[in-house]
C-alpha positions in Angstrom: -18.3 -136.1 97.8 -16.5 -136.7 101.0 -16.3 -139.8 103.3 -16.2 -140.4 106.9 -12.8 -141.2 108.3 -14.1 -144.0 109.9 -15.6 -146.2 107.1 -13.5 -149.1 108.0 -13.8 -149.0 111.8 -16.6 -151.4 111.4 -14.5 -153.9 109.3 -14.1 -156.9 111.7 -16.9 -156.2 113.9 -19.0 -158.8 115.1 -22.7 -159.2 113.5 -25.4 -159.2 115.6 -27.2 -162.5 117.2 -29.8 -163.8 114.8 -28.1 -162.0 111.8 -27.8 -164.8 109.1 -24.1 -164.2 108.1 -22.9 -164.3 111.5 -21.9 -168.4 111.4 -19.8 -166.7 108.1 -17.8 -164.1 110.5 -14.0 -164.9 110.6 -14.4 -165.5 114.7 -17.0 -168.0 113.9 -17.4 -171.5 112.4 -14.7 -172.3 109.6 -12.4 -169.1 109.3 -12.2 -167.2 105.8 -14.9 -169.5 104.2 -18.7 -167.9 103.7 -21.1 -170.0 104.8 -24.6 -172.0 103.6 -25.8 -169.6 106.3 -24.9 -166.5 104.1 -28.0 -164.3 103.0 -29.5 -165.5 100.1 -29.6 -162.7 97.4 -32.6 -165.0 95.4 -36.2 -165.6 96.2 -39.6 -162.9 96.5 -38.0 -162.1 99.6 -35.0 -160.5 98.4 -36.6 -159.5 95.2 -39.3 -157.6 96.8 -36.9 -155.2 99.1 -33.3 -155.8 98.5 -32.2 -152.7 100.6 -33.6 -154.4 103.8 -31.1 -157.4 102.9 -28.3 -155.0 102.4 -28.8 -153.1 105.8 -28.8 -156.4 107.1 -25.7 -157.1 105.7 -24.2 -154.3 106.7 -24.5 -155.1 110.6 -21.8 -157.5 109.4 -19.4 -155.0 107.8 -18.7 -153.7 104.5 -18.2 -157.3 102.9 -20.4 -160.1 103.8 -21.1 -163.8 102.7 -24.2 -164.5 100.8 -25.4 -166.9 98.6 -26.2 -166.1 95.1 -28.4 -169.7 94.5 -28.6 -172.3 96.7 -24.9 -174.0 97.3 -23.4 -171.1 96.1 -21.0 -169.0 98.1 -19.9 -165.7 98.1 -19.0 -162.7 99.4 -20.9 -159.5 98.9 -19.5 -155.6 99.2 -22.0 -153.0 100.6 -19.5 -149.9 100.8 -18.8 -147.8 98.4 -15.0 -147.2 99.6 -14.2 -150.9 99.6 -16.0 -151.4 96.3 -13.8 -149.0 94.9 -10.5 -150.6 96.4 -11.4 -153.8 94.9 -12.7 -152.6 91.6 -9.4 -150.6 90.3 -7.2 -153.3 92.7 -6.1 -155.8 89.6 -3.1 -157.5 91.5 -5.0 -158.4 94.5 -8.2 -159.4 92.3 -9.2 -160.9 88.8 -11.9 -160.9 86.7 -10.9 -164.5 85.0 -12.9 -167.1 87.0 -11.3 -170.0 85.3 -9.5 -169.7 89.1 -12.7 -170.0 91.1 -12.1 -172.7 93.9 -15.9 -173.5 94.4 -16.3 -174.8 90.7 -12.7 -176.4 90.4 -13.2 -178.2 93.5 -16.7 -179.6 91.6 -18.5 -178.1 94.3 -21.1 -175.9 91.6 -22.9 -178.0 88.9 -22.6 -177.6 85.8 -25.9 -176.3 85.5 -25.9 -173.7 88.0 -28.2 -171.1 87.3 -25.9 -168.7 87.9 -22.8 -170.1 85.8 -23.7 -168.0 82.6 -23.7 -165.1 84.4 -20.2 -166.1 86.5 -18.3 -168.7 84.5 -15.3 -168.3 81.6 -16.2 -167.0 78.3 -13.4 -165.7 75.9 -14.6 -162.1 76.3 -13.6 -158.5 77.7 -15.3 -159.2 80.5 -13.9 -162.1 81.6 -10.1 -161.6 80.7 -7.6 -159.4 82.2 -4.5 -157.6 81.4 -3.2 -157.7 77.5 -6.3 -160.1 76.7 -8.7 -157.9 77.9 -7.0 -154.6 76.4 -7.3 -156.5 73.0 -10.6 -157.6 73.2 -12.1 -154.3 75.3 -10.8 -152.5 72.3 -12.3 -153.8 69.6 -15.4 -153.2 71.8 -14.8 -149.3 72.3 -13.3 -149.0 68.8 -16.2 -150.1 67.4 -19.0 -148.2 69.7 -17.4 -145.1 69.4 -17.7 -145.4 65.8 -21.9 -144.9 66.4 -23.1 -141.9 65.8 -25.2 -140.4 69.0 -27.4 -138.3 66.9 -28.8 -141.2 64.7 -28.8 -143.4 67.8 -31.4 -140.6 69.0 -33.2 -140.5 65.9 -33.6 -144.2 65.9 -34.4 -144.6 69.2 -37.3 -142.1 68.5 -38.7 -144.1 65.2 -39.0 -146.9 66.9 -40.4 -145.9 70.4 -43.2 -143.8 67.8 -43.7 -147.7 66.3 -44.2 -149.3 69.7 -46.5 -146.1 71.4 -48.6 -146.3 67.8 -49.6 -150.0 68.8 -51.3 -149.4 72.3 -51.9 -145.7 72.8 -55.6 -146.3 71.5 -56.0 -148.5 74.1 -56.3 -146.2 77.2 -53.7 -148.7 78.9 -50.5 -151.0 78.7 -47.7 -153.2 80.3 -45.0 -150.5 79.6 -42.1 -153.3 80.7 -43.7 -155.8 78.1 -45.0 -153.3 75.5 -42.3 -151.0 75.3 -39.1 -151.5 77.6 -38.5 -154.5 76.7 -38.4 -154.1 73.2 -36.7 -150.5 72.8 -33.5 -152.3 73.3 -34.2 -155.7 71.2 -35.0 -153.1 68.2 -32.2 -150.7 69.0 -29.6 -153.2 69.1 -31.0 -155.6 66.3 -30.6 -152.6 63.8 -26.9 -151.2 65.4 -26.0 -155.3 64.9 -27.2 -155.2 61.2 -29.6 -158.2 62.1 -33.0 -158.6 60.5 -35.6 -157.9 63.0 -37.7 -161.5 62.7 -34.2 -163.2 63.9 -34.6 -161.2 66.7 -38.0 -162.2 68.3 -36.9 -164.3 71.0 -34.2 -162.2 72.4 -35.4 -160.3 74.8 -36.8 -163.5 76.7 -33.1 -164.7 76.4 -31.8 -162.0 78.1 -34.4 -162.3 80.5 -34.0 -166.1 81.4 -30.2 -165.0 81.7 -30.9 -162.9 83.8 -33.2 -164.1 86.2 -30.5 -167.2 86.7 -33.4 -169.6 87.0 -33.4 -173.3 85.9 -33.9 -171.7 82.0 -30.7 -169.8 82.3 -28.5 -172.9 80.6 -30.6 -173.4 78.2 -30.8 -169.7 77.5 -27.4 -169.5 77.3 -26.9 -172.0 74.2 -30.0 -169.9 72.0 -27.7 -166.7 72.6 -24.7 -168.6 71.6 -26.8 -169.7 68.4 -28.3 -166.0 67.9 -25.0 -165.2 67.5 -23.7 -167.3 65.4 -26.4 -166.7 62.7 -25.8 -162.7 63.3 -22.0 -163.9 62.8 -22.6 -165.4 59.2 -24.7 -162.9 58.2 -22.5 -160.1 58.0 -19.5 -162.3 56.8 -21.6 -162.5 53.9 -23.2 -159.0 54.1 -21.1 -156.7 55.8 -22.6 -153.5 56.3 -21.9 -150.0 58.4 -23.1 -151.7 61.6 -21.8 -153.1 65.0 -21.0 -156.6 63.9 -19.4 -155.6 60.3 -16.9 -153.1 62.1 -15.8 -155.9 64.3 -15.3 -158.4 61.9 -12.9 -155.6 60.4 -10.9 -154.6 63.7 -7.0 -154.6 63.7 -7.8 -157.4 66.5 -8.8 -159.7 64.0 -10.8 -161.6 66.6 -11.4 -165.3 65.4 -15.0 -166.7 65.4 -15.3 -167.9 68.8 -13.9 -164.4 70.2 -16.2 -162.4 68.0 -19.3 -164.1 69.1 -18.1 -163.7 72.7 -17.8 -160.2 72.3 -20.8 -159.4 70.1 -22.7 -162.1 73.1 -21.5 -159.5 75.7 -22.9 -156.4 73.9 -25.8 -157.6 73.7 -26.1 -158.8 77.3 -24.9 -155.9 78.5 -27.2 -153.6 75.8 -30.7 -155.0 76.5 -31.8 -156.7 80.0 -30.0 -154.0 81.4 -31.4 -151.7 79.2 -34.8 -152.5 79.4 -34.6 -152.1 83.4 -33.3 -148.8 83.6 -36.0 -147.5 80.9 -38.4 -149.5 83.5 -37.3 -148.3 86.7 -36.8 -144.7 85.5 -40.3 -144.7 84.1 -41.8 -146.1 87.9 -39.8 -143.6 89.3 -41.2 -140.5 87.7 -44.7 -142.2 87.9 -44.2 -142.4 91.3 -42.2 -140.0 93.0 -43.6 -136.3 94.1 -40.1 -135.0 93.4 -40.7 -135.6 89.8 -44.8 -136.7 89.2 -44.9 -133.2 88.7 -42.6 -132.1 86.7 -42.9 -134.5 83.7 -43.8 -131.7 81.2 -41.0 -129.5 82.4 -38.6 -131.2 79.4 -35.7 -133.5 79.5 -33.8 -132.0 82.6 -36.2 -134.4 85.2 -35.7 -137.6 83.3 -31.9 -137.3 83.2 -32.6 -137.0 87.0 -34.8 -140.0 87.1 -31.8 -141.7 85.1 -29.5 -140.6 87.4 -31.4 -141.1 90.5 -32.4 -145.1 89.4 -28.2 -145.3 88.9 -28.0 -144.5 92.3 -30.9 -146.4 94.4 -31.8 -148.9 92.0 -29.5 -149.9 89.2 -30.2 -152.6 86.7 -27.5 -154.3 87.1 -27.6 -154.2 91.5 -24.8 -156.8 92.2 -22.3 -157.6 89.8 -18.5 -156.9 89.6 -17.3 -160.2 90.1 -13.5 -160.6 91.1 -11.5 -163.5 92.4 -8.8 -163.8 94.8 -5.7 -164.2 93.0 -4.2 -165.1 96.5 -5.6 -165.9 100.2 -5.5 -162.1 101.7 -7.4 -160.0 104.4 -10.0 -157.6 103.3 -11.6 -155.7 105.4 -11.3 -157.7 108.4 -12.5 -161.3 106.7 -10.4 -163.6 105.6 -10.8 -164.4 101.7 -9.1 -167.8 100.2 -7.7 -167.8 96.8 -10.3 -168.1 94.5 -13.2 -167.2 96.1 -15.7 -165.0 94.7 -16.2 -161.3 95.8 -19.2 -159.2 94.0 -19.8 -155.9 94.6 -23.5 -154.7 95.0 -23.6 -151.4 93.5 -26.9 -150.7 94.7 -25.6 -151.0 98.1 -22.3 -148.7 97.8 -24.3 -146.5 96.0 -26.5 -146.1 99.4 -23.5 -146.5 101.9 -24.6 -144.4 104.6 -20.9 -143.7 105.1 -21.1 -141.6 102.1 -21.9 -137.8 103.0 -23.0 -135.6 99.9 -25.2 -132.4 99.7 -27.6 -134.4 97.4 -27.1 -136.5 94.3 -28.6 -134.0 92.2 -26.3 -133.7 88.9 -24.0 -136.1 90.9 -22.7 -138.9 88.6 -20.1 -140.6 90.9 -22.7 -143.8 91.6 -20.6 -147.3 90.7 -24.0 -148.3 88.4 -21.3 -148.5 85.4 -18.7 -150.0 87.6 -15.0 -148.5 87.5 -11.5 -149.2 86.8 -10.6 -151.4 83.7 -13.8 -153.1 83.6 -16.3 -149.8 83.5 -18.9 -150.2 81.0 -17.6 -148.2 77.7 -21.3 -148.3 76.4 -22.2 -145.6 79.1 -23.1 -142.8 76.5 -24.9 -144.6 73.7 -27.4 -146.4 76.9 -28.0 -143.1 78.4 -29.1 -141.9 74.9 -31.6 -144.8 74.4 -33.1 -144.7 78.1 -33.6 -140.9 78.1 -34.7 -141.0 74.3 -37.0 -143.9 74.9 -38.5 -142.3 77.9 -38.8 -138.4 76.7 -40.7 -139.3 73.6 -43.2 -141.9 76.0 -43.9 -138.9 78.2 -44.2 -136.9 75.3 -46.4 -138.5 73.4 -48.8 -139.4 76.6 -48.5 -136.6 79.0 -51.4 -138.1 81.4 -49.7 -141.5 81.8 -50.2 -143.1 85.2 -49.5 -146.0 87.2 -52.8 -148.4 87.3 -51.9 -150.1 90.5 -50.1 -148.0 93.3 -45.9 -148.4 92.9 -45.9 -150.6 96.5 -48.3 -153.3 94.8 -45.8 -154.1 91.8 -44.2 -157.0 91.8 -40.1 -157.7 91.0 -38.6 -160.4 89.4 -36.2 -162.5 91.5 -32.3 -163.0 90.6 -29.2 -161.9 92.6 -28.1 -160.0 89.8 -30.4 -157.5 88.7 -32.8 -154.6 89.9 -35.9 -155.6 87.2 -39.7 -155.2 87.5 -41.9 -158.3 86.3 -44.3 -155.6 84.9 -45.4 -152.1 84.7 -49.0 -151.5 84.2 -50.2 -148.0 83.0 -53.6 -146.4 82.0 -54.5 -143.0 79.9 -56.3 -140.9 78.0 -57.3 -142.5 74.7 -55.5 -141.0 71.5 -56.0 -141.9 68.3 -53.5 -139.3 66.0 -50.7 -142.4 65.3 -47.4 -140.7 64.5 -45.4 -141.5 61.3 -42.8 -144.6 63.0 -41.3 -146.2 59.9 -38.5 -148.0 61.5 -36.5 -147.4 58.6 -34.5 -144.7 57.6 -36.0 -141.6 55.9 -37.1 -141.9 52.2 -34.9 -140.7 50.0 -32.1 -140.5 52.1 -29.1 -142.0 52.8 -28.6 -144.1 56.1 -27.1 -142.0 58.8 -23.7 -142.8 59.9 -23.3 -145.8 62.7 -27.4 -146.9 61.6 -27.8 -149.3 58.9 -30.3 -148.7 56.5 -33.3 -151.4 56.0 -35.6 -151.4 52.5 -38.9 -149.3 53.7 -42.5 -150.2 53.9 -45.1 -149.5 51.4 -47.2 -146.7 51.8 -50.8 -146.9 53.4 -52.8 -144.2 53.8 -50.8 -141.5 53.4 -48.6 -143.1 56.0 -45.1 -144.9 56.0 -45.6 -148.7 57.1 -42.6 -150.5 59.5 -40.4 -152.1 56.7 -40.5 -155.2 55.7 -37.4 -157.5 57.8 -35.0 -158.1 55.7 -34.5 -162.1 54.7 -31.0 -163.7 54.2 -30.2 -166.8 53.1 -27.6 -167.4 55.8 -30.1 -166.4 58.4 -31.1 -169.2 61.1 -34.1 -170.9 60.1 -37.3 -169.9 62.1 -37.2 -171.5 65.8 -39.7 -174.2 66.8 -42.2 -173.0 69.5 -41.7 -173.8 73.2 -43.1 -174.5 76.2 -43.6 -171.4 78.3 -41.9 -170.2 80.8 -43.1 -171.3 84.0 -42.3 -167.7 85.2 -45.5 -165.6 84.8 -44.3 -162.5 84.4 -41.9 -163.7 82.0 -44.4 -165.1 79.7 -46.8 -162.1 79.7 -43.7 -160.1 79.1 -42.9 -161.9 76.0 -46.0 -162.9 74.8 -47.4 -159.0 74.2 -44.5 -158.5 72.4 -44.6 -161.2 70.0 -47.9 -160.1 69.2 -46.9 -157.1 68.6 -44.3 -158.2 66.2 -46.4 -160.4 64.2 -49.1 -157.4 63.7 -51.7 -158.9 66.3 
């Protein structure tokens, strides 16, 4: 991959009248600060076509000021060779935002929507230099201690379980009925967490992520997931996730362990769940690979691949802060300001000039530099698993309302569907899911082992969760989201859990 020389001729140029980060320009209005007049990265607008907002943006340049929610400032980088500056740049740039000037200055309230997604926690992410080192690595240390071919076979049990509960229905919500909780099972098992403690999670991660006015609150039930997950395995430690950290050289104390484990799981489902999603719309969707779906596993690594590219999960993330006031590209950045980098964005930089992107894995949908995601293997495994054994198992699968009519959850964050309806051919053959491990066999290494089900008609049943004494008690119900999609989402799956 090559770039033109001239990538950063367009640095300080002037946007365009009428552009709405033009007040924000460094020859306009208050020099070096981004503006209320940034464009917003929230709302149906954004949602339904964020690549019309980032060509917008880049009229501006290759860094522009946005707004992530309303009152909150900051700057936003659509090219792919400045993203990579900043990235790998940790003297110029941190990743602690205990130094960010907006909410020091009391100017973002305490119950941002965005704050859980931006402010301190004692984790990898949020640390640099010999605290992050420490922390990352009891991260990687224990991830690379999974084993991929178990991962796989897991990931195949319990995508069987989940097809087994609609595909005599001739249709389905694939985001509700299966995306979304290929991840929640995947990662409640690698954690060594019974299953019934994990029923609210995925609408956790979703409230997180959709930084709405539930994200605070959402916050606080992760924080309390964890904890339980935390006493748990203090008191049953097993070959799992949250067992191997508890044993790390690190010795990470409670607070740090439940920041790490928090982050794992963040990073391991929403995330997830959208790239499963999107990769499924795309070969639903697209001629270059509608198809070519029976052709075996080579098109859905290039779905993968292709959704890492155009339409990552995770869109616009990265976040760094000005460790001092410096030029970038032109603009003028105060110490302490926010810079994100939309990787959805420098992944499309029409700067760029490549052949194709075919087998090309140089897309920033995993970030770079320090802070790259170290679970890149193990979620590449689960969304190509996930999705091979869907396509496998219903060959004829199509979309039940054309791609341009589906709808996308807002958030400045993320790249996420609200749903993704699907109809088929009946069939009735269920395939053996138990989500356990074999009979008669021992657990394979990196997947904890749960008691299986009892045997009915000639078939295993999902086992039975697992109870613990230092389990959280059941939740009390709530009140429903007000977001729609969000409550269809995690209503079909919670009766799906409870056998409905």
């Amino acid at each position: 991959m090559t770039h033109r020389p001239d990538v950063e001729a367009v640095a300080g140029a002037m946007p365009p009248p009428g552009c709405p980060a033009h007040a924000g320009h460094p020859g306009a209005g208050s020099p070096g600060r981004p503006a209320a007049q940034g464009l917003p990265l929230y709302g149906p607008d954004f949602a339904a076509d964020p690549h019309a907002h980032y060509e917008r943006l880049r009229r501006y340049g290759p860094i522009a000021p946005v707004e992530l929610s309303p009152g909150v400032e900051a700057y936003l980088i659509t090219s792919y060779s400045l993203a990579l500056e900043v990235l790998r740049d940790t003297e110029r740039f941190a990743k602690d935002p205990r130094g960010w000037r907006a909410l020091n200055e009391g100017r973002i309230p305490p119950d941002s929507p965005v704050g859980p997604m931006m402010m301190y926690r004692n984790n990898a992410l949020f640390n640099d230099g010999e605290a992050h080192a420490r922390l990352r690595g009891a991260i990687t240390d224990s991830l690379t201690r999974l084993d991929p071919y178990a991962l796989s076979e897991y990931v195949e049990r319990s995508a069987d379980t989940l097809i087994n509960h609609f595909a005599d229905k001739g249709e389905a919500d694939l985001l509700s009925e299966y995306a979304a909780a290929i991840p929640l099972l995947v990662f409640n098992q690698l954690f060594g967490y019974p299953a019934e403690h994990g029923l609210r999670l995925v609408g956790i991660m979703a409230k997180l992520f959709d930084s709405g006015e539930d994200a605070v609150e959402a916050n606080q039930e992760l924080m309390d997931y964890m904890a339980g997950l935390i006493a748990t395995k203090r008191d049953r430690p097993g070959a799992d996730i949250t067992s191997w950290m508890l044993a790390h050289p690190s010795r990470l104390g409670d607070d740090e362990l439940l920041q790490q484990l928090s982050l794992i799981m963040a990073a391991g489902t929403e995330p997830q769940l959208n790239l499963i999603a999107n990769a499924l719309l795309l070969l639903l969707s697209d001629d270059r690979f509608a198809g070519e779906l029976s052709g075996g596993s080579m098109p859905v690594q290039d779905a993968i691949d292709e959704v890492l590219w155009t339409d990552p999960p995770l869109a616009n993330f990265g976040t760094r802060f000005a460790r001092r006031d410096l030029d970038l590209a032109g603009v003028r950045i105060r110490q302490g300001e926010p810079i994100l980098t939309s990787y959805a964005a420098a992944n499309t930089d029409p700067e760029l000039t490549s052949d194709g992107r075919l087998g090309n894995r140089a897309h920033l949908a995993w970030s770079i530099g320090a802070h790259r995601c170290p679970a890149e293997s193990p979620a590449r495994v689960i969304a190509s698993v996930a999705i091979e054994k869907l396509l496998d198992r219903l060959p004829d699968v199509e979309l039940a309302v054309p791609a341009h009519q589906l709808a996308w959850r807002p958030g400045p964050f993320h790249r996420a569907l609200a749903e993704l309806p699907v109809r088929f051919p009946v069939t009735t053959g269920l395939v053996p899911a138990a989500v356990s491990a074999p009979a008669q066999t021992a657990a394979p290494a990196g997947i904890p082992q749960q008691p299986r089900g009892p045997q009915e008609n000639g078939r295993r049943t999902p086992a039975e969760p697992v109870s613990s004494p230092s389990a959280p008690p059941a939740e009390p119900s709530r009140t429903p989201s007000e977001h729609g999609a969000q409550r269809r989402r995690w209503g079909a799956f919670a009766a799906w859990w409870r056998g409905q």
